[in-house]
C-alpha positions in Angstrom: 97.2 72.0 71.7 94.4 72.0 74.0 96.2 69.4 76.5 98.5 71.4 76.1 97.1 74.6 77.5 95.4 72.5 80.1 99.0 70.6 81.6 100.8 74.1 81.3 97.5 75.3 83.5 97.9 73.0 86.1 101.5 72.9 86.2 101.5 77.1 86.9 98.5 77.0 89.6 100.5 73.6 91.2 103.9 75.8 91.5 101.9 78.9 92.6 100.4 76.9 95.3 103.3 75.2 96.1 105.6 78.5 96.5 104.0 80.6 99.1 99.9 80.7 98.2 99.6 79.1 101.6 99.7 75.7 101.4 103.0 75.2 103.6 102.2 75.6 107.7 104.6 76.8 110.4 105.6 75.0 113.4 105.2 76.9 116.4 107.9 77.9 118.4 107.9 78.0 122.5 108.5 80.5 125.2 112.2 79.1 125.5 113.0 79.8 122.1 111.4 83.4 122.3 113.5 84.2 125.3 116.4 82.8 123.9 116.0 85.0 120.8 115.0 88.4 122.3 118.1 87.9 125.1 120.5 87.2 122.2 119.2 90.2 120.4 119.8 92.2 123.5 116.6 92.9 124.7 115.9 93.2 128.7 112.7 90.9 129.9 110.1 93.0 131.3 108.5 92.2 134.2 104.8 91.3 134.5 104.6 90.1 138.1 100.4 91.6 139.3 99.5 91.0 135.8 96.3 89.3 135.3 95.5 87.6 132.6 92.6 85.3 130.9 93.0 81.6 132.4 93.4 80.3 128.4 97.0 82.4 128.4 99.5 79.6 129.6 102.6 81.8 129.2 103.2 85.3 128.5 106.5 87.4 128.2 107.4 90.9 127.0 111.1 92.4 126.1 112.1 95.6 125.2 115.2 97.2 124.2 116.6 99.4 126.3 115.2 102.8 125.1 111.7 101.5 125.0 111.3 102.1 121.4 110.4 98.6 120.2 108.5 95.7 121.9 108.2 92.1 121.6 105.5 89.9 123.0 105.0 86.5 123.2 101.7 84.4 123.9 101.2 80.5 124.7 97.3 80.2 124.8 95.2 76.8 125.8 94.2 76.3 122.5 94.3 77.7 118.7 90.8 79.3 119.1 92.2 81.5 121.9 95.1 82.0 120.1 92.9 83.0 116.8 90.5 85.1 119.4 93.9 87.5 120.4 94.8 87.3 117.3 91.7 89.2 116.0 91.9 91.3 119.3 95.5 92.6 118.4 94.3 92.5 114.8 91.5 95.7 116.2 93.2 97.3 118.7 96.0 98.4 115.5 93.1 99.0 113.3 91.1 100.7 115.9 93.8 102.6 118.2 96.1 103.9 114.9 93.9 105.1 112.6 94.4 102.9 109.2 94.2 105.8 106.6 98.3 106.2 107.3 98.8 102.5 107.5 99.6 100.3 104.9 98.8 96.3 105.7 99.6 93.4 104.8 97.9 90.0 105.4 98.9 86.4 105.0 97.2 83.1 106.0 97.9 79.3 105.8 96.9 76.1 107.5 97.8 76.7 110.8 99.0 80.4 110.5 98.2 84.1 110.2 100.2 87.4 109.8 99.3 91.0 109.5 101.9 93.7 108.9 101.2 97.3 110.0 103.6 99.9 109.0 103.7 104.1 108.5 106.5 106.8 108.8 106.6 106.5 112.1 105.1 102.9 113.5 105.3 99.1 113.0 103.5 96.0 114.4 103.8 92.6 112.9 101.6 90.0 114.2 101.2 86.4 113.8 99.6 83.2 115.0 101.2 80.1 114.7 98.6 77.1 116.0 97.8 78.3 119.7 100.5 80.8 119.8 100.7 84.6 119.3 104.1 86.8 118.4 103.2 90.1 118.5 106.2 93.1 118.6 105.0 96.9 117.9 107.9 99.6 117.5 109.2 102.8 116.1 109.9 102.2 112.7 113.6 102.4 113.0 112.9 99.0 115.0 111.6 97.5 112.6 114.3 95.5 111.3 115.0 94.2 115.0 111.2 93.1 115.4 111.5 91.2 112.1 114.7 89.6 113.2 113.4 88.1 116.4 110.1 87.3 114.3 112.3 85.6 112.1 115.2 83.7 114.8 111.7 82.0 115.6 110.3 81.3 112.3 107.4 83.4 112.4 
């Protein structure tokens, strides 16, 4: 009975793990891939020409949908620790600049990946780190199904 017990343990916390307690990682998408998803979604590239950004951000791009009500952004940093440092920045500014007491969150992390979901009446942000890159896409929450779709088209 006892062997029992203990097998039947380990067999639950093993499928547990193995289903989505965070023992699978993501593999990280690109910029290509991110363009290619947010064009075929019908989103229009916005232009960040006299942007400066830190010297760890290799790539950045940003689309929009035509009424501005949703935004997606993309982020290929140097390394995962800048990519883990925006993270955490993006992470705040939510936290910080929406006031959290109408929000409700959720948070997920793995090996190589993290994701927080923000979400009232009226707002959405998803964000996630895969490795040393950053998907982050804010909207109106009638968008919110087209941010998780592009989220999605690149397995984030």
């Amino acid at each position: 009975m006892k062997k029992t017990l203990i097998l039947l343990t380990l067999t639950v916390a093993t499928t547990l793990t193995l289903t989505g307690c965070g023992i699978f990682s993501k593999t990280k998408s690109d910029v290509a891939s991110f363009e290619s998803a947010a064009t075929n979604a019908g989103l229009q590239s916005l232009s960040i020409d006299g942007v400066s950004l830190p010297s760890n951000v290799e790539d950045y791009v940003v689309y929009h949908d035509a009424d501005m009500t949703y935004q997606v952004e993309f982020y290929d940093l140097s390394n995962t620790t800048a990519a883990e440092n925006l993270f955490n920045n993006l992470v705040d500014y939510v936290e910080d600049e929406e006031g959290m007491g109408t929000f409700t969150n959720s948070r997920v992390s793995s090996i190589n990946y993290a994701t927080n979901t923000y979400g009232s009446g009226d707002a959405y942000y998803y964000i996630t780190r895969v490795d040393d890159t950053v998907f982050f896409g804010h909207t109106e929450s009638a968008g919110k199904d087209a941010v998780k779709a592009i989220s999605d088209a690149i397995g984030y």
